[in-house]
C-alpha positions in Angstrom: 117.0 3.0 68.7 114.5 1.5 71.3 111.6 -0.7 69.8 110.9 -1.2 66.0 106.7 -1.2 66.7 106.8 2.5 67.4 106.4 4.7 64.7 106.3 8.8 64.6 103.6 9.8 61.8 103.4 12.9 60.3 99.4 14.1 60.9 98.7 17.1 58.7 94.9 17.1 60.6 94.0 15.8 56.8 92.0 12.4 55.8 95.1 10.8 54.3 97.6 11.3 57.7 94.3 10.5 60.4 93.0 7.8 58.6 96.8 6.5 58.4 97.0 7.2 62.3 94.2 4.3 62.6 95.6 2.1 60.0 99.2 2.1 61.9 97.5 1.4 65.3 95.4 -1.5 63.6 99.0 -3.4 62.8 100.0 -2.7 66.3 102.7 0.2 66.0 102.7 2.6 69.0 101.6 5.5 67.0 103.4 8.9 68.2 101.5 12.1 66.0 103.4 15.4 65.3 101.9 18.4 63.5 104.0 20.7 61.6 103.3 24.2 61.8 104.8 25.5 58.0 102.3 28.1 56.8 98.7 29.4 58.2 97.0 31.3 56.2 95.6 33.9 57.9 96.6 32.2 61.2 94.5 29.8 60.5 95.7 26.7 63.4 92.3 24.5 63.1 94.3 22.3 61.6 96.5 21.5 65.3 93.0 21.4 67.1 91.8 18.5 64.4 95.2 16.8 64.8 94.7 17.1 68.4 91.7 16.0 68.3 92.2 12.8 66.3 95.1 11.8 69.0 92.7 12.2 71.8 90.2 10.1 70.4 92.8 7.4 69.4 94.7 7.5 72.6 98.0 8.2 71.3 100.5 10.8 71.9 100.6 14.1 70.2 103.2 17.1 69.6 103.5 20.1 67.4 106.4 21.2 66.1 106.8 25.1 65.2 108.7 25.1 61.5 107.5 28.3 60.0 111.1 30.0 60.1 112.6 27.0 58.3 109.5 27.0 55.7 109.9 30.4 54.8 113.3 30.5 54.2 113.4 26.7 52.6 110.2 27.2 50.5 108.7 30.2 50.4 111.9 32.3 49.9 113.1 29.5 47.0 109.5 29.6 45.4 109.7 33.7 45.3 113.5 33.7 44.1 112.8 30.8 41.6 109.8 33.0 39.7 111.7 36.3 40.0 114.6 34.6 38.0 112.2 33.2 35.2 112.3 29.6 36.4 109.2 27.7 37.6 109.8 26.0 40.8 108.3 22.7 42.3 108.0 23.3 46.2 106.0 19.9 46.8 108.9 18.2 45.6 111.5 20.4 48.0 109.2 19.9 50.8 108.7 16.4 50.8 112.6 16.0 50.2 114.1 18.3 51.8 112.1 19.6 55.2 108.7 17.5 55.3 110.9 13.9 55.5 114.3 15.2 57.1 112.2 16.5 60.2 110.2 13.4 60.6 113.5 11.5 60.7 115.2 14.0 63.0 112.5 14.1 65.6 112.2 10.0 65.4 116.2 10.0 66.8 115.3 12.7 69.0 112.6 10.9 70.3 114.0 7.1 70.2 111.9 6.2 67.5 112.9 3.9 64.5 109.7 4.1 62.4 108.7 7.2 60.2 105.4 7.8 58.5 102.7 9.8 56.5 99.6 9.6 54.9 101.0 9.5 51.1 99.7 7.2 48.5 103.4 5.5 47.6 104.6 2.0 48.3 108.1 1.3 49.0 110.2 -1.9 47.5 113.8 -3.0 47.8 115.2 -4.3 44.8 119.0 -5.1 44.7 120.1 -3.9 47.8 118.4 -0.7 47.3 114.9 0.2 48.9 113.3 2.7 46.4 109.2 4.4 45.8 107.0 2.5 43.9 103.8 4.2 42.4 100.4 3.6 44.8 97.4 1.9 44.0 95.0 4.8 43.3 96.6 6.4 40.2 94.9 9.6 40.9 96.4 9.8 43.9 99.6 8.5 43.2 102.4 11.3 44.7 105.6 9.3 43.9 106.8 11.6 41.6 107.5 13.8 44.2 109.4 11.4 46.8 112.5 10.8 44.4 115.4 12.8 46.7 114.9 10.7 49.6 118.1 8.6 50.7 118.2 5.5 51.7 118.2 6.1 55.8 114.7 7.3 55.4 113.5 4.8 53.0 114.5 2.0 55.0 112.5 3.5 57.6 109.4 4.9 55.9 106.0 2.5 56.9 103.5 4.0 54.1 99.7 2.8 55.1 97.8 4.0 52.9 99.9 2.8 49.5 97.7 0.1 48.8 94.4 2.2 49.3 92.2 4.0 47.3 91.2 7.7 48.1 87.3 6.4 48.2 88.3 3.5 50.6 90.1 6.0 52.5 87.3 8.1 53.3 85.1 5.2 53.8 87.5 4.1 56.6 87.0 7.1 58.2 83.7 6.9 58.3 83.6 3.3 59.4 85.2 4.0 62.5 83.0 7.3 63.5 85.3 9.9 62.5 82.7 11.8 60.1 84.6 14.9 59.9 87.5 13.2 58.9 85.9 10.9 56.2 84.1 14.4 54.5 87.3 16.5 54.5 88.3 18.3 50.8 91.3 17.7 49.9 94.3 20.4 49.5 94.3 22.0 46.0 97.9 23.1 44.7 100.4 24.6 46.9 99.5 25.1 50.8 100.5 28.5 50.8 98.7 29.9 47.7 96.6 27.2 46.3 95.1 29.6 44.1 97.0 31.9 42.1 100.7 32.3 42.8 100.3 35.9 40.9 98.6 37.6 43.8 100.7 35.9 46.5 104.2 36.7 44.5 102.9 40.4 44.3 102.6 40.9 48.3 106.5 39.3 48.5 108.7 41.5 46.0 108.7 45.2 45.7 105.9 47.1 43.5 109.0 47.8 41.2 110.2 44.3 40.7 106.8 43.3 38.5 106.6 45.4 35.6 104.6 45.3 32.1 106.9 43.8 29.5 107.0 42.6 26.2 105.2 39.4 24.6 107.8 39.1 21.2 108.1 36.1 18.9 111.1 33.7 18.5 112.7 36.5 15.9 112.4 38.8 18.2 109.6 40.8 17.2 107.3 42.7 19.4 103.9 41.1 19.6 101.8 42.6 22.6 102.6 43.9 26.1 102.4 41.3 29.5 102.0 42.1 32.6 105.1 40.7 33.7 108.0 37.6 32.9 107.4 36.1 36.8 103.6 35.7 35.8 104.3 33.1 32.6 105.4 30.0 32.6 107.1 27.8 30.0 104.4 25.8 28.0 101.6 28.6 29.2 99.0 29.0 26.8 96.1 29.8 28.3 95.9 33.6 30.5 98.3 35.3 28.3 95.6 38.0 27.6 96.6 38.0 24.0 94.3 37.0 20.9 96.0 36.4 18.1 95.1 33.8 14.7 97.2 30.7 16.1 97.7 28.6 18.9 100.9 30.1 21.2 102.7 29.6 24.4 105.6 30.7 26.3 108.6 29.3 24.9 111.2 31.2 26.7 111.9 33.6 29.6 113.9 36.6 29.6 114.0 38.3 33.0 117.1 40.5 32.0 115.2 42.4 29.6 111.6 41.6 30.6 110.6 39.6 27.7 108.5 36.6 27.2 109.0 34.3 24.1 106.0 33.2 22.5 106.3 30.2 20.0 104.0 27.5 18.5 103.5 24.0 20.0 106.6 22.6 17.6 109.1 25.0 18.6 108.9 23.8 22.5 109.8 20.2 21.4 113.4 19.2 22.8 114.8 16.2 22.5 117.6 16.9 25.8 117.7 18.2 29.1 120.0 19.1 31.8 119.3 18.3 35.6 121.2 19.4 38.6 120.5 18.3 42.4 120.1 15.4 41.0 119.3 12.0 43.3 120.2 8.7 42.1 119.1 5.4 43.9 121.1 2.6 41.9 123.2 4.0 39.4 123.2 0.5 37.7 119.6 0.6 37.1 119.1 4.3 35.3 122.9 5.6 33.8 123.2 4.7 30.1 119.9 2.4 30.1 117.5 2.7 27.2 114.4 1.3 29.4 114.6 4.0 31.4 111.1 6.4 31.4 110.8 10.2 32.6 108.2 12.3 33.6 108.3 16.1 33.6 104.6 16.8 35.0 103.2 14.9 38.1 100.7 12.8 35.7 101.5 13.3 32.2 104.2 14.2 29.5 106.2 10.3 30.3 108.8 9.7 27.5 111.7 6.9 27.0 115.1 8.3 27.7 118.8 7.3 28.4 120.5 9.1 31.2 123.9 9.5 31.3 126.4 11.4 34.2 128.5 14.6 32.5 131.3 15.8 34.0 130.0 18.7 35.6 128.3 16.6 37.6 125.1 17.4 35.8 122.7 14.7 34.0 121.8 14.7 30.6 119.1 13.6 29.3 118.3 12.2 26.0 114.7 11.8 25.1 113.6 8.8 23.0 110.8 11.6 21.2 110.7 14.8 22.3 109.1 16.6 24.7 107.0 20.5 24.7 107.1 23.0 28.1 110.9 21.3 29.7 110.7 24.4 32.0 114.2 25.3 34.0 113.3 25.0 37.7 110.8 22.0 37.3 111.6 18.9 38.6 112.3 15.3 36.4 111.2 12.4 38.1 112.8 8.5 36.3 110.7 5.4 36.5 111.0 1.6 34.9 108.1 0.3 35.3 106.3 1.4 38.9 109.7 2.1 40.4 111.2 5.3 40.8 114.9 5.6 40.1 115.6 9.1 41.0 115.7 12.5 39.4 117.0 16.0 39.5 115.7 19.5 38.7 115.2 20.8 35.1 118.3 22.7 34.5 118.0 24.2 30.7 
């Protein structure tokens, strides 16, 4: 598929992708830049001009490629449907594996190009046969929990520049070379598309009707307060529940059916099991029935021994070596020996 030392990197107009765009020409690949267009806020496009901008500068070719049909109805719809149904959903995670990654791939072929690339702060390593994520060097930064759908085709591909960096030598990069504006860039906060408060934005997508006040009750079933509605909690929430009672609570459970949150204390959240579906394995060998195998149900905390094993359904379950508070349905489950990454699934119950 023409030469290996071209490479098509995915420029966001962020620090992270434009200080990758330098990095890649610095090893000598023939650096193509494209520019997804998924969500503007407020048609918002300075974002193209800086990506633009960058590829001038560097001398390197530069597209855009107009996505926001296939990101509302791959993320945005899933993200609305996913609170309205009581789950919590991880649209990072479907993103990356399912639109961000696939497009970079298709366009490459498209375009001849063997290479893909971004600016995330992963490493890549192939260990039996098998290329898999490993966890970058800044462990702030760190975004490999999210990469664990990818298959192999794209793996094998990826180049990943800025996996052995640190976000301060990043940004000091930037700077290094003259691009200022790059170097003093914030960073993005949350989800792109509401990085605030996912209330407000999930109130302009459903009907008035579908959010309505509901009741907080305990796990006997008694009424405790009134809440504003079931797609505004979360399980594990504790904070923002408007409620002020003698003890520590949190959501424990969500009932959209009848409109009810479930508020518990911290013990009644620990589980010891949990089910995934759309589940991605890289080496079966190296996670089913292993009791070295580590999980991790939040992006930088909550890790926890486990054994994995494959049920009939086609479903995993998983057996946690201690348990584990806030497993929320919809939520993704990333597995890890070590700094590897061995796969994972979505939280099913």
């Amino acid at each position: 598929m023409g030469t290996k030392k071209r490479v098509l990197l995915g420029m966001s107009g962020g620090t992270d992708s434009s200080v990758a765009a330098i990095l890649l020409q610095d090893a000598g690949y023939e650096v193509v830049g494209v520019t997804f267009r998924f969500y503007e806020k407020n048609d918002c496009t300075e974002y193209l001009d800086d990506a633009r901008d960058l590829c001038q500068r560097l001398g390197i070719q530069h597209i855009i490629s107009d996505q926001r049909e296939l990101f509302q109805s791959t993320i945005i719809d899933y993200f609305v449907s996913e609170y309205m149904a009581g789950r919590t959903p991880v649209p990072c995670t479907l993103c990356n594996n399912r639109l961000k990654w696939p497009l970079l791939r298709q366009i490459a072929d498209e375009m001849g190009i063997y290479h893909i690339a971004t600016g995330h702060y992963v490493q890549k390593r192939k260990i039996d046969g098998y290329w898999h994520i490993t966890n970058g060097t800044d462990e702030e930064k760190n975004q490999s929990f999210f990469l664990w759908g990818l298959p192999q085709d794209i793996l094998e591909r990826m180049v990943l520049p800025m996996g052995e960096l640190t976000k301060q030598r990043v940004r000091e990069i930037a700077e290094e070379r003259g691009f200022v504006k790059v170097a003093q860039k914030r960073d993005s906060i949350g989800v792109c598309f509401c990085p605030m408060d996912y209330r407000t934005f999930l109130r302009d997508k459903v009907p008035a009707e579908a959010i309505q006040r509901g009741k907080f009750i305990d796990t006997k079933g008694n009424f405790i307060a009134w809440h504003e509605g079931y797609p505004f909690y979360t399980i594990g929430q504790r904070r923002g529940l408007g409620i002020d009672l003698n003890q520590a609570v949190f959501v424990k459970e969500i009932l959209p059916a009848e409109n009810y949150v479930v508020l518990g204390d911290l013990k009644s959240l620990e589980r010891t099991e949990m089910r995934l579906k759309d589940w991605n394995i890289v080496n079966s060998s190296q996670l089913l029935e292993r009791d070295d195998v580590v999980v991790k149900i939040r992006y930088r905390k909550q890790e926890n021994r486990c054994t994995v094993t494959l049920l009939p359904d086609n479903t995993l379950l998983v057996r946690l070596h201690d348990p584990l508070t806030a497993i929320a349905p919809g939520q993704a489950a990333a597995f890890y020996r070590g700094d590897v990454v061995l796969g994972g699934g979505i939280i099913i119950e």
